[in-house]
N, C-alpha and C positions, 0 to 999 in steps of 0.2 A: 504494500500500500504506500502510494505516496506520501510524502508527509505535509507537502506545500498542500497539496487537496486534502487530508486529513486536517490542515489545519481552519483553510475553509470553510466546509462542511461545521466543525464545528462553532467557526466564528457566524456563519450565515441559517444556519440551523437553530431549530428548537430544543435538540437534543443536550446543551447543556443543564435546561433547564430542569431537566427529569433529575442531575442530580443536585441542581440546587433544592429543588423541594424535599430528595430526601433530607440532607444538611439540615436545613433549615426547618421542616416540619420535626424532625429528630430532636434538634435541640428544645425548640418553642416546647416538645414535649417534657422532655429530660429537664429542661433549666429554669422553665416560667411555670411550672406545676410542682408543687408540696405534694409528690406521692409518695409512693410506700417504695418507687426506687434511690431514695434518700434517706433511706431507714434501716438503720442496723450495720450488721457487719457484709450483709449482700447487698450493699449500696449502690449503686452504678459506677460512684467513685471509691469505693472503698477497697476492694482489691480489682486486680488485673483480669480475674476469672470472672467475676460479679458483672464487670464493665462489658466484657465479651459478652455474655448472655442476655443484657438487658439491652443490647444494640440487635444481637438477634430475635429478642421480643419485638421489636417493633416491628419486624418484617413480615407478622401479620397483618398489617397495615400497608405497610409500602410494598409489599410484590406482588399483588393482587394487581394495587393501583400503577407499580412502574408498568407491568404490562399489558393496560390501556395502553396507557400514556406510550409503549411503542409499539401499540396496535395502530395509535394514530399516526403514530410518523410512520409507519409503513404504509400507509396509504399517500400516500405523499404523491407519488408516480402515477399511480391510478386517477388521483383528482384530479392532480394537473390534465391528464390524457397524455402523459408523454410516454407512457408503459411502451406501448409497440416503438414509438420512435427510437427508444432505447434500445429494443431487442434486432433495430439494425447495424447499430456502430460494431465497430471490430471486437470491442473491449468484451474480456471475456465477461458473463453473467454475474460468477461468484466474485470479482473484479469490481464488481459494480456495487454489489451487494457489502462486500466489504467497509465500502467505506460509511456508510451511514450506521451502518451495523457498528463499527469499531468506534466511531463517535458518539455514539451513543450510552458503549460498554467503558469507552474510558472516562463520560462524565460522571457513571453513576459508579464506579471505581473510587475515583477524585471524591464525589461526595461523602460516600461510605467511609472511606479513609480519613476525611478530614473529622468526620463524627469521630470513628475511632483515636485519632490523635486528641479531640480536645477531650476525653476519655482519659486516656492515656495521661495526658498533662496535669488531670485533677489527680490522678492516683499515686501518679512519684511524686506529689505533693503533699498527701495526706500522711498519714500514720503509718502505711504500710511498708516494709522496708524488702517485702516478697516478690520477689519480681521472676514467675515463671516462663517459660515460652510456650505451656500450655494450654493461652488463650488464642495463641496466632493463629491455629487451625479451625478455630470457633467464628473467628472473624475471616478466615480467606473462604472459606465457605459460605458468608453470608452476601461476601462476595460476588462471590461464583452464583449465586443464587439470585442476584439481584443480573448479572448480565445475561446469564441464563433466559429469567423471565424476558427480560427485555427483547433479547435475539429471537425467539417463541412468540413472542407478541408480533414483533414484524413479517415474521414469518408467516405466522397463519394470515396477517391483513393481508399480505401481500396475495394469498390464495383466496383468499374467500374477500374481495374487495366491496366491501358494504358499511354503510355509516353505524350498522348496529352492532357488526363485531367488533370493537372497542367495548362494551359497554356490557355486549356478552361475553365477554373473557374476562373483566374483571369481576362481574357479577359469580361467575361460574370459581375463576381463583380466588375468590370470598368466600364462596361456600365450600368449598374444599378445604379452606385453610382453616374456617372456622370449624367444620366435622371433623378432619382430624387435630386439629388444638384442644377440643373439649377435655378438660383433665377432670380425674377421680379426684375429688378434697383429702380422701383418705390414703395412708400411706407413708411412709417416710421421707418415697420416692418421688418424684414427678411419673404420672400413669394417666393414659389417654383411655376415653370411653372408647376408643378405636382400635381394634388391633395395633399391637407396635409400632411393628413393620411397617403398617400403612403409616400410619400418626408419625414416623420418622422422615415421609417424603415431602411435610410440610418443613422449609426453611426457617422456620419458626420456634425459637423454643418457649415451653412455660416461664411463667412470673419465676423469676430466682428466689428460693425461701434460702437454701443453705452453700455459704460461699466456699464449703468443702467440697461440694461434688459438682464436676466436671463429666464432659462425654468423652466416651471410651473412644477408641481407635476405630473401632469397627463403625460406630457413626459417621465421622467424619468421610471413610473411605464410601460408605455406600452409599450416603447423598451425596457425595462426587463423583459417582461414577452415573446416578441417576439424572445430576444437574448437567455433567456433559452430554449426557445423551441427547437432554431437551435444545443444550444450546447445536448440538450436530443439527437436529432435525431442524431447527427454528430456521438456521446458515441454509440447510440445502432446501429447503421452501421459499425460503430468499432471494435462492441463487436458480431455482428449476424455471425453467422454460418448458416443459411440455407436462402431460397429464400424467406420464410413466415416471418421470424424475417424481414428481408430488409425491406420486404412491410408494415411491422408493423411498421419500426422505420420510418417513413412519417409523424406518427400522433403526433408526438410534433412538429414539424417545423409549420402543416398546424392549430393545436389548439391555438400555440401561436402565430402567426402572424390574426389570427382570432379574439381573447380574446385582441392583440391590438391597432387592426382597430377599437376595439368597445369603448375602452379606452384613444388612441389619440385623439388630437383635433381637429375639422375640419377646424378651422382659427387661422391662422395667431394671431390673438388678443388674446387667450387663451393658443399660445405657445410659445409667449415671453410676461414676466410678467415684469412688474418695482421693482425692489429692493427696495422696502419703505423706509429700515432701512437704505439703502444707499444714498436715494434721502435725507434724511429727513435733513432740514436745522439747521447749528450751526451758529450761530449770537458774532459778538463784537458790540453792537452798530449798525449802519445803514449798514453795510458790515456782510454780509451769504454767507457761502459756504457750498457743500455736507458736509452732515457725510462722507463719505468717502472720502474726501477729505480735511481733517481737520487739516493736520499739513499745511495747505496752507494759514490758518487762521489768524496766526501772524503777518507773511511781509501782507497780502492782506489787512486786516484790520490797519496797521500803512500808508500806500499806500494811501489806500482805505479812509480813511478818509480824507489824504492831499488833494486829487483829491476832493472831493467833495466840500470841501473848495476852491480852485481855479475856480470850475466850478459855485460856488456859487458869485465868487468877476462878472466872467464875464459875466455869465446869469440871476444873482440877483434872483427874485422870482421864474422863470421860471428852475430853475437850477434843476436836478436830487435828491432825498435825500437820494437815498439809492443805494449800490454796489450788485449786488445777481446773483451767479452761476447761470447761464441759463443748466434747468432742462429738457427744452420743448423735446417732440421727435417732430422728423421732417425728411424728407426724405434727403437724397443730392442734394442739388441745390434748394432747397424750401427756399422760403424766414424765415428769425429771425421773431420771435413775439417782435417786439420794444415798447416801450415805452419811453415817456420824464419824465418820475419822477425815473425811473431806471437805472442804468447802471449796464447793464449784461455783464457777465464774461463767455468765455467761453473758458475751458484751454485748447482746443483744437487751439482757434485760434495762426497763426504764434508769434503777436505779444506778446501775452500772458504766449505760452504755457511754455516760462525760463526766462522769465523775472522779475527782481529781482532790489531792490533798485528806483534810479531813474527812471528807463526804465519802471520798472511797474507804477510808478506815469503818466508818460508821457504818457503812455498807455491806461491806464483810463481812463484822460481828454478826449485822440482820441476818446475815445467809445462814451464819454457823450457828444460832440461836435459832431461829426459825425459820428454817430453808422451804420457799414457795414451792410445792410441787407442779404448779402451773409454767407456762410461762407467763411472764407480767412482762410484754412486749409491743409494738406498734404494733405487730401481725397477732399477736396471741389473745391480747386485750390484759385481762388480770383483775383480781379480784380484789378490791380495796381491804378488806376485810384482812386480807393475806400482810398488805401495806400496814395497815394500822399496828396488827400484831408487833410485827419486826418492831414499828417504828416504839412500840413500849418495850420491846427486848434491846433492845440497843440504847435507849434512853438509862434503861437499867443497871446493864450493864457497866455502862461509862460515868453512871452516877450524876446524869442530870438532874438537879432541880424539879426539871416540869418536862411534862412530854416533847419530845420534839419530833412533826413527823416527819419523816421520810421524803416525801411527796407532797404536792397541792392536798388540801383538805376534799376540794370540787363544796360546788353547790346545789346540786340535783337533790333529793330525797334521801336516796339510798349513800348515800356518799354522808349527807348530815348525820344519818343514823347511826353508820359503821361510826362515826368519829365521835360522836355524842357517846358511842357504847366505849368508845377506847379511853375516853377521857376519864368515865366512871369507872374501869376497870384499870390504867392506872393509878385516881384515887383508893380505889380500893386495897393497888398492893402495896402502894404505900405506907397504907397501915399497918400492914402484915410485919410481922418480925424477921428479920434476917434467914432464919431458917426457912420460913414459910414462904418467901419471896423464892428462894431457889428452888423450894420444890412446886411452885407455880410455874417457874422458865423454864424448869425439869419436865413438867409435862406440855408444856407448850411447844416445848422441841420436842419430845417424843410422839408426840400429834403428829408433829408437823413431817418427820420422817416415815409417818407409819404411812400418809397419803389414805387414810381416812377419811372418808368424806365427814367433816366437822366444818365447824365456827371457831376457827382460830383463838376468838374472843373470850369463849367459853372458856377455854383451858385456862387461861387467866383466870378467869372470873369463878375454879377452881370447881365447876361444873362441866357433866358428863359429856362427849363429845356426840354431835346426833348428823 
């Protein structure tokens, strides 16, 4: 391909625009909306894998609509009427076809890419000091999927030359993408109401809950081999001249989406893998955090040690000995894997996720006193009740004067009540004598591990758990 006419093409063409819109509608999404992908440790900016996956969420949206949007420009030749004119010149077809086709793959390339850098830029700026190269394949794929569609869109205009297939392809790559995207809420995993296999030929992945799992090898390779097919077929519909070429250019779309279904995975468990290198724990002493999470290590482990000393003056033997990032997967709304010799950390929790200095010492205590079997998260929600408790077991502990919560009190009903009931249960243990006081935080922590469905409150208030 020339490059002086590649350059052209794209200067005098529409086809840049496809990938301004992605850029631009990407960010408008990602940077001017307060969603749930600015939350937690699966941030969009918060690690490298996070960022990868929430850029290939959006391609529910944008591959549908890129391949309109080069369903239109392949009508291009048609509207004008200059189709036959063209099929006199020398230049060979595929020749031809080349060039709007490659201007069009390397706008929405440029755009894609330019999402993934300013991505990229928030994250070696953040907290994270992890920097794998096991997001690159998450993003040359989404890639590849996005010129894919596009080549496929011109393609077919170019065969079926009519104002309504624009509008039937993306309607048609809408509903495809949304049948197979529909996932199971339950689960540890990400699970499609659709067979796998199929639910894997959408370029799309689910909402990111967990920034340890990553796709397998086998993913990547089988929608690459299913996305090239589409882009062969899309080129040789592009490039065909007769009714025999058309019928011929079928057989990469139907060999690669064949040679994929054989190569995807059929579960769930084989398509999100745990980042080892990410899970794998760094230690100061009795306090571990992720590898990837490791510039966290400093304040958590100076924190991290004060607390375990405090939890040692007030639960003596029975105290916790060690602080350690909770790694578990688990679905939302499944109970924590607790235990009484650990006190797990997890940065997603509210209380956790910025807390810094005393707030995180404070914090600790609550966990190792009264460990939430919830989570108490942006995705999980959390039960005030669970809040109030802590926030009188760490008031206690540390020998506050007067309550101090944890959290916002809120002003809803049920929020007044829970904090009206904590206010009177710690005037209550206050009363109590030394002895009585710890075997009050004795069974409010023994509540709270057994993951018994109770009223946190209660154990306080040295009444039966229901």
């Amino acid at each position: 391909m020339n490059g002086r006419v590649l350059r052209i093409e794209l200067r005098r063409s529409v086809a840049p625009w496809a990938g301004v819109l992605v850029l631009a509608g990407s960010l408008a999404v990602l940077c001017l909306i307060d969603g749930i992908w600015w939350k937690g440790t699966a941030g969009w900016t918060a690690q490298w894998t996070s960022m990868a996956m929430w850029t290939r969420y959006l391609l529910a949206v944008w591959w549908p609509l890129v391949v309109g949007m080069a369903a239109v420009y392949g009508l291009r030749d048609p509207r004008s009427r200059t189709a036959e004119l063209l099929v006199t010149t020398p230049l060979p077809a595929w020749r031809r076809a080349a060039v709007p086709a490659g201007a069009l793959a390397l706008a929405l390339a440029a755009g894609f890419g330019l999402l993934v850098a300013v991505g990229g830029v928030q994250v070696a700026l953040g907290r994270t000091t992890y920097t794998p190269l096991g997001w690159l394949p998450i993003s040359l794929v989404a890639v590849l999927a996005l010129v894919a569609g596009a080549v496929f869109g011109m393609g077919v205009a170019r065969t079926l030359p009519s104002v309504l297939t624009p509008p039937a392809l993306v309607m048609l790559f809408l509903l495809l993408t949304d049948l197979l995207g529909q996932q199971n809420s339950d689960g540890a995993l990400p699970s499609s109401v659709a067979p796998n296999r199929l639910a894997l030929l959408s370029p799309a992945t689910p909402e990111p809950r967990e920034w340890l799992l990553t796709l397998s090898g086998s993913v990547h390779l089988g929608q690459t081999l299913w996305l090239l097919g589409m882009t062969a077929t899309g080129f040789a519909l592009l490039s065909a001249v007769t009714r025999r070429g058309r019928l011929l250019a079928v057989i990469p779309v139907l060999s690669g989406a064949a040679l994929a279904l054989l190569v995807l995975p059929s579960a769930p468990r084989d398509t999100y893998v745990v980042d080892r290198a990410a899970a794998a724990l760094v230690c100061d002493g009795p306090v571990c955090v992720t590898r990837a999470n490791r510039a966290r290590l400093p304040e958590l482990a100076l924190r991290g040690k004060e607390a375990l000393r405090v939890l040692h003056d007030v639960l003596g033997d029975k105290a916790p000995n060690a602080v350690r990032e909770d790694t578990t997967l688990r679905a939302l709304g499944d109970e924590r894997d607790l235990s009484g010799d650990v006190v797990l950390v997890d940065f997603n929790e509210r209380m956790l996720i910025d807390a810094t200095g005393e707030a995180l010492t404070r914090a600790l205590i609550a966990q190792g006193l009264a460990p939430n079997c919830y989570g108490n998260s942006d995705r999980e929600g959390g039960g005030s009740g669970d809040v109030a408790a802590q926030s009188i077991a760490a008031s206690w502990a540390l020998h506050d004067s007067a309550l101090r919560p944890m959290e916002e009190r809120g002003s809803d009903s049920y929020s007044l009540k829970i904090w009206a009931d904590a206010d009177a249960a710690w005037e209550k243990l206050m009363t109590l004598t030394p002895a009585e006081q710890h075997s009050r935080i004795a069974g409010l922590r023994a509540a709270a591990l057994s993951c018994e469905g109770h009223y946190p409150l209660r154990a306080l208030a040295g009444e039966e758990s229901r």
